[in-house]
C-alpha positions in Angstrom: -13.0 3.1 -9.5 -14.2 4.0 -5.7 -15.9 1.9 -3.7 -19.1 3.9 -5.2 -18.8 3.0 -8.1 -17.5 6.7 -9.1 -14.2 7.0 -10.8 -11.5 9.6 -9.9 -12.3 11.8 -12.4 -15.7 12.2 -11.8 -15.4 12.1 -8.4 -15.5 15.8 -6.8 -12.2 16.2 -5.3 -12.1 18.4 -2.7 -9.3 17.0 0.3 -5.7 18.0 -0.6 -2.4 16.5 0.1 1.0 18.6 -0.2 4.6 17.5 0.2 8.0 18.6 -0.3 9.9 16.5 -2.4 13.9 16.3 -3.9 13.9 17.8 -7.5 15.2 14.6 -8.5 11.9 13.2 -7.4 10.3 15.9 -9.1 12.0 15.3 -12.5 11.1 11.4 -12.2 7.8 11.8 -11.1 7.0 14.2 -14.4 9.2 12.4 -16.5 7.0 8.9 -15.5 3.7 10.8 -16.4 4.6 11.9 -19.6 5.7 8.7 -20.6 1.9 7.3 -19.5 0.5 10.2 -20.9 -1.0 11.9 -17.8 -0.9 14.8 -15.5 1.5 14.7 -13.0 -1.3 15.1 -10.7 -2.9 12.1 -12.3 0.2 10.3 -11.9 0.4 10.8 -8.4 -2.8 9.8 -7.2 -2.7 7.0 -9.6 0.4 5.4 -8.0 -0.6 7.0 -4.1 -4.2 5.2 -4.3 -2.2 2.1 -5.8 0.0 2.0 -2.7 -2.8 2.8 0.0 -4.7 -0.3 -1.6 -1.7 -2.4 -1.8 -0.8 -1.3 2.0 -4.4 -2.4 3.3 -4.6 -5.8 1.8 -1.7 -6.5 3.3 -2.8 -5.6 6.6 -6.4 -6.9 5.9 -5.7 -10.2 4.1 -4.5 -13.2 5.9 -2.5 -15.2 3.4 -1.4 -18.5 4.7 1.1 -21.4 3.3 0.0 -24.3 2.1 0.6 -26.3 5.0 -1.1 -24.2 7.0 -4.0 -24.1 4.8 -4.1 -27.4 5.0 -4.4 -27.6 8.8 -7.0 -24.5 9.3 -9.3 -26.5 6.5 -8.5 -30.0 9.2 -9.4 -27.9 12.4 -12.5 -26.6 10.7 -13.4 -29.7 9.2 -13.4 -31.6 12.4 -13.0 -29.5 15.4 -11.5 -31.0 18.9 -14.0 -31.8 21.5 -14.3 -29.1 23.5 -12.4 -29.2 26.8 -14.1 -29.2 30.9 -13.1 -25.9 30.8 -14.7 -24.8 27.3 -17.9 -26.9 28.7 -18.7 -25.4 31.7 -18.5 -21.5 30.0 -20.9 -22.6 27.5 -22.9 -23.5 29.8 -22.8 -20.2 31.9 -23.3 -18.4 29.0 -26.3 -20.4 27.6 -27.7 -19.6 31.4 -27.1 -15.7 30.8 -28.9 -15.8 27.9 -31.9 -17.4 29.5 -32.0 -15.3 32.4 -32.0 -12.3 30.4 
């Protein structure tokens, strides 16, 4: 499914990709979608979608130990007072606001 809601198959498909692959490639590739019972082309944008959405949660998602789970929840839970420094910006900027 697309983010639409759409599937690929009903999905007009009107982009195109092209590559050059090893006929060793070739062979696996068709060999892998008979054995699923699918297209090659099928096949191929199966496993290609699979590895774009694989590749942007891992770019996306922010996956943390459980230490360090443990300390973002403490840091949120109870914050350190701000610093002088962190003080007298908030206060500028509350002043910005008002002026504007």
């Amino acid at each position: 499914m697309t983010a639409t809601g759409q599937s690929i198959a009903t999905k007009a498909r009107t982009a195109r990709l092209e590559a050059r692959i090893t006929q060793d490639l070739h062979a696996a590739l068709k060999r892998a979608a008979e054995i699923q019972g699918r297209s090659m082309t099928d096949f191929v944008i199966a496993a290609v979608q699979e590895a774009a959405r694989h590749a942007l949660e891992e770019a996306e998602v922010i996956r943390l130990s459980l230490e360090d789970q443990q300390r973002f929840a403490e840091a949120l839970l109870t914050p350190p007072e701000p610093s002088p420094a962190l003080r007298r910006a908030m206060k500028r900027h509350a002043q910005l606001l008002r002026s504007e």
